[in-house]
C-alpha positions as CSV (number, residue, x, y, z in Angstrom):
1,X,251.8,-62.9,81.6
2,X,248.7,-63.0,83.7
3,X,247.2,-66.2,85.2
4,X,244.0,-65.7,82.4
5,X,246.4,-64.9,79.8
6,X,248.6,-68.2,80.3
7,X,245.5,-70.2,80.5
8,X,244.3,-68.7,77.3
9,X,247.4,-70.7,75.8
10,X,247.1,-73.9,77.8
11,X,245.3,-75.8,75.3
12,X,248.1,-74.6,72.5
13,X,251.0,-75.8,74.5
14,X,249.3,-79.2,75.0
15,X,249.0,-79.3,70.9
16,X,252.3,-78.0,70.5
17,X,253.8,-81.1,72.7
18,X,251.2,-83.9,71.1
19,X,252.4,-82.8,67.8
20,X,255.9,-82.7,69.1
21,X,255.9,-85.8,70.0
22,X,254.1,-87.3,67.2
23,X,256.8,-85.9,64.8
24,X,259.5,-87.2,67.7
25,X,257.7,-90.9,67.0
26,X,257.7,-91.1,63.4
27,X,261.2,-89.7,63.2
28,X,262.0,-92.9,63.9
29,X,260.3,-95.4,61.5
30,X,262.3,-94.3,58.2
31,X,265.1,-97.0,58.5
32,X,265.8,-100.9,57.8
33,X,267.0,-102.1,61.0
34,X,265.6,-104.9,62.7
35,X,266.4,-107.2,65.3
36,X,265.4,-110.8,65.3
37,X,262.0,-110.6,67.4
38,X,260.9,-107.5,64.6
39,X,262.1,-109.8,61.9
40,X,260.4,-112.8,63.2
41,X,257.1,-110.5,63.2
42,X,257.9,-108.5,60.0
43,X,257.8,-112.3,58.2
44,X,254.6,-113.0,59.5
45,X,253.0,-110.0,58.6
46,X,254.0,-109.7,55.2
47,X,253.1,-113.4,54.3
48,X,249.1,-114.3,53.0
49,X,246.5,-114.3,55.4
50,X,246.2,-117.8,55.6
51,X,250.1,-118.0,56.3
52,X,249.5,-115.2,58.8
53,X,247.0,-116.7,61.1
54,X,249.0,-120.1,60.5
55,X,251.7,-118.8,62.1
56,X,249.8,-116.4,64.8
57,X,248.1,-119.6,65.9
58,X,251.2,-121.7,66.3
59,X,252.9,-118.5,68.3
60,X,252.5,-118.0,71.7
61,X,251.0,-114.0,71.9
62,X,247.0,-112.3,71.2
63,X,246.7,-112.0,67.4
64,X,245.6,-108.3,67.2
65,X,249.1,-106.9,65.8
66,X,249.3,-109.5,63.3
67,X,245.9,-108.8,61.9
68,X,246.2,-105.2,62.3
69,X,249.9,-104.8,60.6
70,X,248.8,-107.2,58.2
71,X,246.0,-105.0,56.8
72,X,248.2,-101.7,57.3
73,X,251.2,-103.7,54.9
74,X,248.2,-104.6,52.3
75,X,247.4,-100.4,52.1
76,X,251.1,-99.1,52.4
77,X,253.1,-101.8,51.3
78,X,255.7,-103.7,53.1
79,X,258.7,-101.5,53.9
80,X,260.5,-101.8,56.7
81,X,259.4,-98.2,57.3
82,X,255.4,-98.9,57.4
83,X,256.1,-101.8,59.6
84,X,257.4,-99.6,61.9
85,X,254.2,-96.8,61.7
86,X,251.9,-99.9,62.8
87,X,254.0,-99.6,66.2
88,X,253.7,-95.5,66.2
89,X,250.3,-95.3,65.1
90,X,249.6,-96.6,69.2
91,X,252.1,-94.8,70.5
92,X,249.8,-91.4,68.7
93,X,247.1,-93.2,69.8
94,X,248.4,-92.6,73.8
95,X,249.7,-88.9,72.9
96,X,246.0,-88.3,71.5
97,X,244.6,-89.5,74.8
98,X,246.9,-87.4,77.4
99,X,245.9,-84.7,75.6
100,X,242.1,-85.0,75.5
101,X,240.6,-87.4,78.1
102,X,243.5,-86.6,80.8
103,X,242.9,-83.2,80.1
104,X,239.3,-83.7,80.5
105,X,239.6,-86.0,83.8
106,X,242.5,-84.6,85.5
107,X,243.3,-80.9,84.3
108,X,246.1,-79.3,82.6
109,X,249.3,-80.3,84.7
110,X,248.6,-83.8,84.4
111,X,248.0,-83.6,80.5
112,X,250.7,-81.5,80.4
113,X,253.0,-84.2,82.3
114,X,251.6,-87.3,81.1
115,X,252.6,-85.9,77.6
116,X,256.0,-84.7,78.6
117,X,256.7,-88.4,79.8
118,X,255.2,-89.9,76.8
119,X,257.5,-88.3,74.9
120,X,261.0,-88.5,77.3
121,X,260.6,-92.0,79.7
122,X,263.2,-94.7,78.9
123,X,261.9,-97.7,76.7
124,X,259.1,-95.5,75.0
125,X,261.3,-95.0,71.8
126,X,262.5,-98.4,71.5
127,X,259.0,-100.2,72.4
128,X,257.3,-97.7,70.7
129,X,259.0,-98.0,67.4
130,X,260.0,-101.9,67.3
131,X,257.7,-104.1,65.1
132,X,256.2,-105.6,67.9
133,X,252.9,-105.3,70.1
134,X,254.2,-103.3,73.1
135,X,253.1,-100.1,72.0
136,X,249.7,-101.1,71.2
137,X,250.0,-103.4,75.1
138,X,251.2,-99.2,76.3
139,X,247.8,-97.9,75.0
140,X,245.2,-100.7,75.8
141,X,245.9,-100.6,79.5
142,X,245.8,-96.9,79.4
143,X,242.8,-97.2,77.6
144,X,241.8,-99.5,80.1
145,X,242.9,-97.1,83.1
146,X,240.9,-94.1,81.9
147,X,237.3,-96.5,81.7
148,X,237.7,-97.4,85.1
149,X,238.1,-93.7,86.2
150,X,235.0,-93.1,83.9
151,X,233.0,-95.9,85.4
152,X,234.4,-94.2,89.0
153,X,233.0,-91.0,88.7
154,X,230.2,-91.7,86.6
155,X,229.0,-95.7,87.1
156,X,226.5,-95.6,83.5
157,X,226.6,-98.5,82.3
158,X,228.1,-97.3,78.9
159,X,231.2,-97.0,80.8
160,X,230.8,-100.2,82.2
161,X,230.4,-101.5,78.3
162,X,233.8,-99.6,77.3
163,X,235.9,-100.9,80.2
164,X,234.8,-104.0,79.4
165,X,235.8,-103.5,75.6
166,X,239.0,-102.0,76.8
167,X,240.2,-104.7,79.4
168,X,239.1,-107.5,76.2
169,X,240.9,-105.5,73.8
170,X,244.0,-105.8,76.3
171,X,244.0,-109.5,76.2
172,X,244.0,-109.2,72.5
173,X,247.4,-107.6,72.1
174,X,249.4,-109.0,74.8
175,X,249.1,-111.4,77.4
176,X,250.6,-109.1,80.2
177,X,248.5,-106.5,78.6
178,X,245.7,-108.1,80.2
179,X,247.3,-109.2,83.6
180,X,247.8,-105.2,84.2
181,X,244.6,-104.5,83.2
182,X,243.1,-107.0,85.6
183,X,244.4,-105.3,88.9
184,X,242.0,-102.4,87.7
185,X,239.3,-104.6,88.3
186,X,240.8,-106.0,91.6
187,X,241.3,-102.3,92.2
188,X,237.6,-101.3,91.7
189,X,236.3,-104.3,94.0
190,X,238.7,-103.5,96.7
191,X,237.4,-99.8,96.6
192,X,233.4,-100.7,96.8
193,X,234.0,-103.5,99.4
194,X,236.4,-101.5,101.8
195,X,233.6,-98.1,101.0
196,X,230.8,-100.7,101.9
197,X,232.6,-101.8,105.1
198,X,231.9,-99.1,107.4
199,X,228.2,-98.0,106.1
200,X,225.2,-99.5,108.1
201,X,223.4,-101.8,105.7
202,X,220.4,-99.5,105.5
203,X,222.5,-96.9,105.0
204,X,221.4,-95.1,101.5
205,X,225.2,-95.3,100.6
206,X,225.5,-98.7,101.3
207,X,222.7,-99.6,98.5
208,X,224.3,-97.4,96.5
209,X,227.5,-99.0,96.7
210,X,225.8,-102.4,96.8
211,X,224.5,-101.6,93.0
212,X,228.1,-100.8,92.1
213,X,228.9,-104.1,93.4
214,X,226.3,-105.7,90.8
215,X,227.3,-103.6,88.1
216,X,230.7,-104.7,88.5
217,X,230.2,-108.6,88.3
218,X,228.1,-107.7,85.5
219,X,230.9,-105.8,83.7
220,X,233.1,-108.7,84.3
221,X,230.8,-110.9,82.9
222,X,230.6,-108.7,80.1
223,X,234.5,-109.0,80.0
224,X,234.8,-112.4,79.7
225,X,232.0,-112.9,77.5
226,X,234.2,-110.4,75.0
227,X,237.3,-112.3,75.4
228,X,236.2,-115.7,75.1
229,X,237.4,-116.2,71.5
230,X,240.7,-114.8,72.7
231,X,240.7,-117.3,75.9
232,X,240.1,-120.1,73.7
233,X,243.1,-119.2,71.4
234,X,245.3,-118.4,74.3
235,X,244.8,-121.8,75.6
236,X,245.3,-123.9,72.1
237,X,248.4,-121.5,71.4
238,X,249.9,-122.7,75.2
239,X,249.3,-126.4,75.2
240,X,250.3,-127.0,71.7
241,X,253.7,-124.4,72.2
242,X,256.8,-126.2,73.3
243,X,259.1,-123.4,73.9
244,X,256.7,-120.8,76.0
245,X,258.5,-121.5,79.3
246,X,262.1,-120.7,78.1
247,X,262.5,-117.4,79.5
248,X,265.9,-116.9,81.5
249,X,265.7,-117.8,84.9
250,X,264.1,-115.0,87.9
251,X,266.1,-114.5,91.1
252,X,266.0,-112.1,93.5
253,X,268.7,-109.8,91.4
254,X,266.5,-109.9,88.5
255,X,263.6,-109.1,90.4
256,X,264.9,-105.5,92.0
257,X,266.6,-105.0,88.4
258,X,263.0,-105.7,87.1
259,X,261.4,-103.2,90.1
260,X,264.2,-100.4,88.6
261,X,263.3,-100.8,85.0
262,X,260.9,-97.7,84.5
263,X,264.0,-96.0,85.3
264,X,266.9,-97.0,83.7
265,X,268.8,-94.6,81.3
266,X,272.2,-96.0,81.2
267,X,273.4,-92.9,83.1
268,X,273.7,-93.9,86.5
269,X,273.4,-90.1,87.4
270,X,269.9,-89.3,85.2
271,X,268.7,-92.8,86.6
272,X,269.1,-91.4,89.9
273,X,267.9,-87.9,89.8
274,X,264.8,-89.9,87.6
275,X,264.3,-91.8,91.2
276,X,264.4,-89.1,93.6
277,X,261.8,-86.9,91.4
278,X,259.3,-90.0,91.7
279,X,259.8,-90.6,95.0
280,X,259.8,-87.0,95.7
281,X,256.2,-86.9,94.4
282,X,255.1,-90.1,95.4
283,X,255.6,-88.4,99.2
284,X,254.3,-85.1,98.7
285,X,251.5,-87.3,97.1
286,X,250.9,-89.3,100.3
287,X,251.5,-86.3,102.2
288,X,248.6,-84.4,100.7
289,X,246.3,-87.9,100.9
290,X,246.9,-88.3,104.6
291,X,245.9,-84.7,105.2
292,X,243.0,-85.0,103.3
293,X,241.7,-88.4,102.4
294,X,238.4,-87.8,101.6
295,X,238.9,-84.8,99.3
296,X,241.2,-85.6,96.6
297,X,240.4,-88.9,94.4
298,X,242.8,-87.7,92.0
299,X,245.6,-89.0,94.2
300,X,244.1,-92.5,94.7
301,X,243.7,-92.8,91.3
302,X,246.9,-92.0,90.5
303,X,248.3,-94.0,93.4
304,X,246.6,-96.9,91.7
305,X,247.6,-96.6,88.4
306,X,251.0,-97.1,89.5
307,X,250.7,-99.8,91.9
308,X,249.5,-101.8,89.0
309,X,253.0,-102.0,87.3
310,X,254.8,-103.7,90.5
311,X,251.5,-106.1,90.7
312,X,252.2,-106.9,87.7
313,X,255.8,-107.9,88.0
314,X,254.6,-109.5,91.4
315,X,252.4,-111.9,89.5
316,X,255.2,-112.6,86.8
317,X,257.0,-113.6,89.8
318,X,255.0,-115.4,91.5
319,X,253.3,-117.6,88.9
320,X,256.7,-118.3,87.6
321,X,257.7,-119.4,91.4
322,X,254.5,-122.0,91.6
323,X,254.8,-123.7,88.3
324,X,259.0,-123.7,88.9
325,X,259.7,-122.3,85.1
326,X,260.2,-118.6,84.3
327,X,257.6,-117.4,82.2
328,X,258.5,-113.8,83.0
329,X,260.9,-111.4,81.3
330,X,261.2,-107.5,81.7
331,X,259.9,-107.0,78.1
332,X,256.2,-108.1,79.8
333,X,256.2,-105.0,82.0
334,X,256.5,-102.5,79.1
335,X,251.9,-102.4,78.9
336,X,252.0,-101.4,82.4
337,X,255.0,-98.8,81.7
338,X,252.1,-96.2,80.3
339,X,249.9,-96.3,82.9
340,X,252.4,-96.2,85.3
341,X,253.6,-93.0,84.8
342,X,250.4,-91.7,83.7
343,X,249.7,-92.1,87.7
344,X,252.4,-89.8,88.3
345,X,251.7,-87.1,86.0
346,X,248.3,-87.7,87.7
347,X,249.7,-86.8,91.2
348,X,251.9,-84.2,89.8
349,X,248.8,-82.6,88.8
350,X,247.0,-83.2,92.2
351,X,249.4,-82.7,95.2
352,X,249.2,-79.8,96.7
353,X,251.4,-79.2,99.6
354,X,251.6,-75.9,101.7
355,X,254.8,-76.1,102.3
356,X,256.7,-75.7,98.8
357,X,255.8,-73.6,96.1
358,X,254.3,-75.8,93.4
359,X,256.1,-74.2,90.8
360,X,259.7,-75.5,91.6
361,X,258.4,-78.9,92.0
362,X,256.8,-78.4,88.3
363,X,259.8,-76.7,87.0
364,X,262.1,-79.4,88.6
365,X,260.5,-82.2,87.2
366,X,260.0,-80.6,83.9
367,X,263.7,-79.9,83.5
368,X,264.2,-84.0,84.5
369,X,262.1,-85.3,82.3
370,X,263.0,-83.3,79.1
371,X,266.8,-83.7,79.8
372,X,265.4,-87.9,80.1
373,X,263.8,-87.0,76.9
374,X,267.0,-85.6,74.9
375,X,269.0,-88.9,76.0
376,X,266.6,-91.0,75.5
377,X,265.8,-90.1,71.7
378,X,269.0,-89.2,71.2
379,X,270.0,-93.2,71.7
380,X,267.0,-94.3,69.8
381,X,267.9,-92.4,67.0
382,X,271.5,-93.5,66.9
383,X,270.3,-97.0,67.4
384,X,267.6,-96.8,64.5
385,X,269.6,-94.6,62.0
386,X,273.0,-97.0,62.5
387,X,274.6,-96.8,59.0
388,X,275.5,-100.7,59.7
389,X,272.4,-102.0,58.2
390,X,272.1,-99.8,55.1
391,X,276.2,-100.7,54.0
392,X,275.4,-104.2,54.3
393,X,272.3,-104.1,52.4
394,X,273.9,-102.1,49.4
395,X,276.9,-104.5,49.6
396,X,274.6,-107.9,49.4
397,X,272.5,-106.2,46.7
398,X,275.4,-105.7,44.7
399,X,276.5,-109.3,45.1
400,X,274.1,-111.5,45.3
401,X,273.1,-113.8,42.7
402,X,270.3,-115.8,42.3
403,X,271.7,-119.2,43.3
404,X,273.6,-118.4,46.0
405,X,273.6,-119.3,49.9
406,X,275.0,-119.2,53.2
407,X,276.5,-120.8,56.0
408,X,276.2,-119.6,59.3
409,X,276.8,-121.2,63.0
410,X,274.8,-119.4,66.0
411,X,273.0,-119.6,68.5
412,X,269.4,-119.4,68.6
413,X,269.2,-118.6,64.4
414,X,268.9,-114.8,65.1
415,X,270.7,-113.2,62.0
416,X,269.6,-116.1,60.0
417,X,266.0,-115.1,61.1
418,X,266.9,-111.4,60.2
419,X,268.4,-112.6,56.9
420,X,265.1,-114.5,56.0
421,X,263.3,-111.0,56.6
422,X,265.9,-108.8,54.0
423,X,266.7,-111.7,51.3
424,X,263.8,-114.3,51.9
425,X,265.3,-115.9,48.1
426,X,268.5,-116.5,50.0
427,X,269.0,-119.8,51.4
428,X,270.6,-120.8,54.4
429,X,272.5,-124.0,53.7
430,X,274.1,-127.0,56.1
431,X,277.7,-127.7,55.7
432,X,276.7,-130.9,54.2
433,X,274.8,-128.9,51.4
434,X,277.7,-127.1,50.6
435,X,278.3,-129.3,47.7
436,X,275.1,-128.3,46.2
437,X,274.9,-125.0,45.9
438,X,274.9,-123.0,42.4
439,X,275.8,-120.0,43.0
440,X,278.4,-118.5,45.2
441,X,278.9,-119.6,49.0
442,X,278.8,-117.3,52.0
443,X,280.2,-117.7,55.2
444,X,279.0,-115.4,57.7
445,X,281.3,-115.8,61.0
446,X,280.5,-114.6,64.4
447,X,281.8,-114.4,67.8
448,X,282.8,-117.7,69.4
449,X,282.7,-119.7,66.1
450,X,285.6,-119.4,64.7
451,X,286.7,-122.9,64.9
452,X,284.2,-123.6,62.1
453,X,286.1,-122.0,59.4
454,X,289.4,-124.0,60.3
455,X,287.2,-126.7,59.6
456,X,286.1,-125.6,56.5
457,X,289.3,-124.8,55.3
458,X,290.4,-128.4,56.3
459,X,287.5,-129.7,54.2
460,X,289.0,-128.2,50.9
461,X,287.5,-125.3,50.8
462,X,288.9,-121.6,50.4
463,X,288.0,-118.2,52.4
464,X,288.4,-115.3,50.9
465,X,287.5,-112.6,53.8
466,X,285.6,-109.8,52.6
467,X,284.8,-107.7,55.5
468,X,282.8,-107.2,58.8
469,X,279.0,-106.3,58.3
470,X,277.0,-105.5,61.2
471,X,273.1,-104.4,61.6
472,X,271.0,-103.8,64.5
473,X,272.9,-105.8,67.6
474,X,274.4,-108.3,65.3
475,X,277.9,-108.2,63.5
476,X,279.6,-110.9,61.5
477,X,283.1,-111.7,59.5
478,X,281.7,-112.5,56.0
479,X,283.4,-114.7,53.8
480,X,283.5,-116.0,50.5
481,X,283.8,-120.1,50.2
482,X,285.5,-121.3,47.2
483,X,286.5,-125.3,46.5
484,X,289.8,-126.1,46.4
């Protein structure tokens, strides 16, 4: 096939992989398992309005998901399964925009690649599925990314307005959301200021780049002015939280584990191989920038777009290091995950390097990133379709009455949380209620507890062991309590 017959079906392939993916997303959704953090969301969402924004207030994260699941639950319903499409609908949202605006910006090979990782990159499954606000904290800073190019090559002030919309809308899903989108504005002021530098004052670049400067405290002022209610919020939500500071504690182990999260497939070999293709580019990248600096801004965009991720974990760092808490965990780098590797497809599209044939380097990294992709759905899907959840469920619905409870001893109340979300009726009850209780008791018994139920038995009560049940990460010994 000729070079004008392939690019007559460039514009198919990139539907055939948006639609790929999109189908790859939503396979995903059409399950019941949930993990505490998703069950701690899924019983906010499903609750009234009033108990919604009750509970979004007295949490410590942007109330855009909560609002926006909330309204997707009252037209769908409240499965388990349309919980999990308010998470896809964003991660769509960033397929849609790799294959129109990047396409637009940057040309077919970086659509082409910033699809392909979409689709394949570790984490994308699991954030991009999980009732949480990662996915939409994925396409907000992408959003986010793309308005500052547009305000780059263009400057109207319409694409000052949308950045400005864009960076606000960041700060409404996700704290960190907004922190990565921030560098792009840091970003854009280094660029005018260190384009200003050299340029006589006269000079009629130098007005023109003074104007930019304007424009750009004027956006920001715009920004703010958008975000205010959210500011306000954030701040009521921090001082009146008591738990926001009780991430695990950062060292310097954590911090290069952090550095190597993009990466990690649990296959020490892929993981590598992932490395050496990004590093490989990142070179010829430079490579090509060096030779020509003042020809290519695709590069330095796409060199920026990833810096911001590592800024971002930087600041974590930092700020965590100032006020002596952690306030920092890996999960806060998944909104910068997008536009990270969005600035490599970008430089995959761009480099251009005399000495190796593009093609290998293209075919290379294709073969990379969909053998990523396999694994990395693969474990997703044996993670979301675990039969665990569904025997358990059949099992309790079989049994359950309506007066009954459960005992449980844990730590941190995550299965009791999960339990809340599948049988809210079912009451988790203190061995000093035991007494009280109806209907039949359950005793769910879990690694390092198993003390308890000696106790119990000591207290005159009988266990009759029923089985192990597992879901999600969790897995108990359930028993049935009886009174002597």
């Amino acid at each position: 096939m000729g070079k004008k017959g392939f690019s007559e079906y460039k514009g198919m392939l990139l539907n055939v992989l948006f639609a790929i993916g999109s189908i790859l997303y939503i396979s995903l959704i059409f399950n019941r398992n949930v993990w505490v953090d998703e069950a701690f969301s899924a019983n906010i969402i499903r609750s009234s309005f009033p108990k919604m924004w009750e509970a979004t207030v007295k949490d410590t994260l942007p109330p855009f998901y909560n609002v926006f699941s909330w309204c997707l639950v009252r037209i769908l319903g409240s499965s388990t399964p349309v919980m999990k499409l308010s998470s896809v609908l964003p991660m769509i949202g960033l397929l849609f925009l790799a294959r129109t605006l990047v396409y637009k910006y940057f040309g077919f090979l970086s659509s082409f690649f910033s699809l392909l990782l979409f689709i394949s990159m570790p984490h994308f499954y699991y954030y991009g599925v999980e009732i949480r606000m990662y996915s939409f904290g994925m396409l907000s800073v992408t959003m986010a990314g793309l308005a500052a190019y547009s305000v780059i090559t263009s400057g109207r002030k319409r694409d000052w307005l949308s950045f400005s919309l864009c960076t606000a809308f960041c700060g409404y899903v996700h704290h960190f959301a907004l922190i990565s989108a921030s560098f792009l504005w840091l970003f854009l002021l280094l660029m005018y200021i260190c384009c200003m530098a050299p340029l006589q004052k006269k000079n009629q670049a130098h007005i023109l780049l003074k104007l930019e400067l304007k424009n750009w405290a004027l956006g920001l002022m715009a920004f703010l002015l958008f975000y205010l209610p959210g500011l306000c919020l954030t701040a009521y939500q921090i001082k009146n939280a008591s738990s926001y500071f009780s991430m695990s504690p950062l060292s310097l182990k954590s911090f290069f584990s952090d550095l190597r999260f993009p990466f990690v497939t649990h296959i020490t070999i892929l993981s590598l191989t992932l490395v050496l293709c990004f590093f490989a580019i990142l070179a010829l990248a430079g490579f090509s920038f060096l030779k020509a600096p003042s020809c290519d801004r695709h590069i330095s965009i796409g060199l920026s777009f990833i810096f911001i991720y590592p800024c971002t974990l930087l600041f974590g760092y930092g700020v965590s290091l100032v006020i002596g808490r952690s306030l920092f965990t890996a999960r806060y780098l998944v909104p910068s995950l997008s536009i990270f590797w969005l600035g490599t497809a970008i430089l995959m599209g761009s480099v251009d390097v005399p000495f190796l044939r593009r093609k290998w380097l293209v075919l290379i990294c294709t073969l990379v990133t969909i053998l990523t992709g396999c694994f990395t759905y693969h474990s997703q899907f044996i993670e979301e379709y675990d039969s665990g959840v569904e025997e358990m469920l059949r099992w309790f619905d079989s049994h359950l009455t309506e007066n009954d409870a459960y005992l449980i001893y844990e730590d941190n109340h995550q299965i009791e949380i999960c339990l809340s979300y599948y049988y809210p009726k079912l009451k988790r009850c203190s061995e000093k209620e035991l007494a009280e209780v109806e209907g039949n008791i359950w005793y769910l018994e879990v690694d390092g507890y198993e003390k308890e139920l000696e106790k119990l038995k000591n207290s005159g009560y009988n266990a009759e062991y029923i089985g192990e049940r597992s879901f999600d990460r969790y897995s108990f010994r359930l028993y049935l309590l009886k009174k002597l």
